[in-house]
N, C-alpha and C positions, 0 to 999 in steps of 0.2 A: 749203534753204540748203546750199552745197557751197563745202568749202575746201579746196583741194589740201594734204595734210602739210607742203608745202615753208612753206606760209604758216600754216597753224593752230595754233594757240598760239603764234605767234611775234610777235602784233602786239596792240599795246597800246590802237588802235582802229583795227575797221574801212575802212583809208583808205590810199588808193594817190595820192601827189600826183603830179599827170601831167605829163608831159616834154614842155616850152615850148621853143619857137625862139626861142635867144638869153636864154634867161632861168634855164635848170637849169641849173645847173654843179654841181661835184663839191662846194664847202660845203652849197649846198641839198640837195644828195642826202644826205650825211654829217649835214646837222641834219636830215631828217627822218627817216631809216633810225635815229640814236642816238635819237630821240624816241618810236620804237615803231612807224611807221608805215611804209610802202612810199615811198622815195626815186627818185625816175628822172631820166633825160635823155636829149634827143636825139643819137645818133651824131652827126648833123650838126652840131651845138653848135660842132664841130672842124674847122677848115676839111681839114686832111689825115686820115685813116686812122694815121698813128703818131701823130696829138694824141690823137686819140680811143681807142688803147690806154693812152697816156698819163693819161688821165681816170682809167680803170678802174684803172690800179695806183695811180693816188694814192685813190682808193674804197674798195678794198681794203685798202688801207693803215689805212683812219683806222676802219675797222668790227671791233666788237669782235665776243665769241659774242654778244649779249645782244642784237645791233643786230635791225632788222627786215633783210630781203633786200632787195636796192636792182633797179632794172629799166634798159632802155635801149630807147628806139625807132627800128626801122629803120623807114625810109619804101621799102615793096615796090613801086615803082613803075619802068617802064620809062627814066626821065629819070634815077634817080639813079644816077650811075656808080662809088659807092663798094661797093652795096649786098654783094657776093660778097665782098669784100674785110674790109667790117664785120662781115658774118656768122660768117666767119671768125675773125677777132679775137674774136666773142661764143663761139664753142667753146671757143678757144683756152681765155679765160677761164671757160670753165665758168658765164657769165651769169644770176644763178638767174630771173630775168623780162627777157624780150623781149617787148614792144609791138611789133606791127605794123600799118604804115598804109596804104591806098591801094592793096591788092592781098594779100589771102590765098592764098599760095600753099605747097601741102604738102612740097615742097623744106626750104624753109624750117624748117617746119614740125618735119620731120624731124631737119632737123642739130639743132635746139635739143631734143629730145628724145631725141637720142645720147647726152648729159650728163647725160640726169633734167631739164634746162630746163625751164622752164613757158612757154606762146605765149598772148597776150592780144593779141586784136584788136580793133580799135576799127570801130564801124559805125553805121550812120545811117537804115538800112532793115531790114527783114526781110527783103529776097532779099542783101542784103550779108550779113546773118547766118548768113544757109542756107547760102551763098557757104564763110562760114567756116568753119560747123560741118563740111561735108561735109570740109575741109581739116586739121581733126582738130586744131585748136587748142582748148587747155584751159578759155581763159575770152574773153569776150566783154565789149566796153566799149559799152554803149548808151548812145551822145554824144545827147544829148536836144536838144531845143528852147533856146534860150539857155545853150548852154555858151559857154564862148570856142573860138577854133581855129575847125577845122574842123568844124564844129557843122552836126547837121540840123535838120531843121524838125516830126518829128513829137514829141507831146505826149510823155512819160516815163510817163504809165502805160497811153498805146496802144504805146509800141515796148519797154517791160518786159514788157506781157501779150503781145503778140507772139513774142516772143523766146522767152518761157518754157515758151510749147505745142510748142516742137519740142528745145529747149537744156536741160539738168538739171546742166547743170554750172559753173562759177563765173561770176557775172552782176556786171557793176562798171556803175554807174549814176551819168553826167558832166550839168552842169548846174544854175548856180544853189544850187551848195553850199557855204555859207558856216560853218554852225552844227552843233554838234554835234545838234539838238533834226532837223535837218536829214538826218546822214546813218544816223538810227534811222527818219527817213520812209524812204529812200532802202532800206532794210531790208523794211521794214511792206511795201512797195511790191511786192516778189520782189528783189532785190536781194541779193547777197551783200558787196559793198564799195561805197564813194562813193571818188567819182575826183574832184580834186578840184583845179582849177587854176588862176582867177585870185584866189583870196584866198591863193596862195601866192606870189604874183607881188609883193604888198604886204607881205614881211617883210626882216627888213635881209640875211638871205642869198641872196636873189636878186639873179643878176645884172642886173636890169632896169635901166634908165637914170631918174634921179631924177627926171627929170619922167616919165618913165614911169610910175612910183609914185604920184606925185602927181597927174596923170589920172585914175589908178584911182579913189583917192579925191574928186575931185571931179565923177567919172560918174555916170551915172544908168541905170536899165535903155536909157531912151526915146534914150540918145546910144548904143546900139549897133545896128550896120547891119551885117547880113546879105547879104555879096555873095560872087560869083566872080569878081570885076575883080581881086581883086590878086596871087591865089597860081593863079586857074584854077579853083580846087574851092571850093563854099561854104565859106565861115569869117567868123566876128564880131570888128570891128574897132571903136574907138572912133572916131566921127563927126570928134571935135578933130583926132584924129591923119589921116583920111583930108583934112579941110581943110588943115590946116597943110603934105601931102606934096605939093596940088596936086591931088587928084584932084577931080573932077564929080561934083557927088556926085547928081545928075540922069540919069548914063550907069552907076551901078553896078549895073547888072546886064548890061553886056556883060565879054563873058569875058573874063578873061587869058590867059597860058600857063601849063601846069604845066611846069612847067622845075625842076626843084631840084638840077640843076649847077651853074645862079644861085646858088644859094646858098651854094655852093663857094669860090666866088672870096673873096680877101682882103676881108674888112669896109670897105676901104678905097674900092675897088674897086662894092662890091656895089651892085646897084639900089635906088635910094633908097628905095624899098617896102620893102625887106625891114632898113630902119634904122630907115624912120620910122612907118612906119604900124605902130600895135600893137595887138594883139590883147587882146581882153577877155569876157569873160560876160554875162548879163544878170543878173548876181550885184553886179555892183560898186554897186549901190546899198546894198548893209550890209554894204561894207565902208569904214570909218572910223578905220584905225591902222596902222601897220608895225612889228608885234612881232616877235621872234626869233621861230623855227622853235618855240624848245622852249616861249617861251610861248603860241605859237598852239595846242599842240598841246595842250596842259593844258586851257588854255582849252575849246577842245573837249571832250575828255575831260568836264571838268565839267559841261559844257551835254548831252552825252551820257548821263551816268549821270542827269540831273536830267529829262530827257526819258525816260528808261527809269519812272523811277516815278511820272512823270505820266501815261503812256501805263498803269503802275497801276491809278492814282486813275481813269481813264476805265473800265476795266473791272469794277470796282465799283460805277464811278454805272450804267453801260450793263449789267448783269449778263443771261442767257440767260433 
């Protein structure tokens, strides 16, 4: 288990909630960062470069010493044309966690470690991992089988035991994490944090739109589909909202474009994909409420410490 100083003993559990398109904004980051845990968002969240400095000063603003460290995700991809410009703005501000997507690159990698920054890259294979580590980022996001997003397709504990024969350094493990009882498996497992994001999608500080929430809630694992039709790159979508946007859901596995200058454009403006189709986990089957941030996080907590000494009780029945 390896926790960089920036993050050890700063956090109340285990847990980085991961940074949604369209759906982090600066309260969710602010209720989960005061609640003890790792807060994020997407740069993109903004449609310009001074919104998204704008984001961070009002972040900054509402976090006390006591808070957890909040994060922000650039997407390192050739199509986004903010990327040099956000990066930027993430020095400026001294960012203490950068996410990055869709391209580990040591440039990067670098500027965010001119500040003491931490770089957590999310990945989906083992040659994407190798990919990273050789790029000298600190931790690694093993997006599993049924996460939401941009989710892969291998099991969680073939791309954690993968990861961890070449990786010793901080391992966050995305996927089907709802429970505190969950992200001490997520632990058990090699794991150093649970990343954790559509049962953060279902509290009243996300920005997500009310029937969005209420989707969640009324999904099931078996209503999430696994395509590259809408963003370009595999990610899990709920089945309702690909119906409802007009897609075929008989063609979803011919590609889209990756384009996330698309996503640029005023909301108003934007491809209907990227308003209406939402994205989700193969989690949303338990989840069943839309609590504050602060009491989802307790909650956890509790199912946390009560999974700690049932995992106990098992090593006293199972004794050497």
């Amino acid at each position: 288990m390896s926790l960089p100083a920036l993050l050890d003993q700063r956090l109340r559990l285990p847990v980085v909630a991961a940074p949604m398109f369209l759906v982090s904004n600066p309260q969710l980051v602010l209720a989960c960062c005061q609640s003890g845990i790792v807060g994020s968002f997407p740069a993109l969240n903004q449609r310009e470069s001074s919104g998204f400095k704008a984001w961070l000063e009002e972040i900054e603003a509402g976090l006390t010493p006591d808070s957890a460290p909040y994060a922000v995700n650039l997407i390192v991809h050739g199509s986004n044309p903010r990327l040099q410009a956000d990066l930027a703005i993430c020095v400026e501000h001294k960012v203490p966690v950068v996410i990055t997507s869709l391209g580990a690159v040591k440039e990067v990698v670098d500027a965010v470690h001119s500040y003491g920054g931490l770089v957590f890259h999310d990945v989906t294979t083992r040659r994407h991992a190798e990919k990273a580590a050789e790029a000298g980022v600190d931790g690694l996001i093993a997006v599993a089988a049924g996460a939401g997003g941009h989710a892969g397709t291998w099991s969680p504990f073939a791309l954690v035991a993968e990861i961890r024969q070449f990786f010793d350094k901080t391992l966050l493990l995305s996927g089907c994490l709802n429970h505190g009882h969950e992200i001490l498996a997520a632990q058990l497992l090699g794991a150093d944090l649970a990343y954790m994001g559509t049962r953060f999608i279902a509290t009243r500080e996300s920005a997500a739109d009310t029937d969005y929430k209420q989707m969640i809630l009324g999904a099931r694992a078996a209503d999430i589909v696994h395509t590259p039709a809408v963003s370009g790159v595999p990610a899990s979508f709920m089945r309702q909202s690909l119906e409802k946007a007009g897609y075929d859901l008989q063609r979803l596995q011919d590609k889209g474009d990756v384009n996330y200058g698309e996503k640029l454009k005023p909301i108003s403006d934007e491809a209907k994909a990227w308003k209406t189709v939402w994205s989700a986990g193969q989690g949303v089957g338990g989840i069943d409420d839309l609590p504050s941030v602060a009491e989802l996080v307790a909650r956890l907590d509790a199912e946390y410490r009560a999974a700690q000494g049932h995992s106990a009780q098992l090593v006293q029945r199972w004794p050497r």
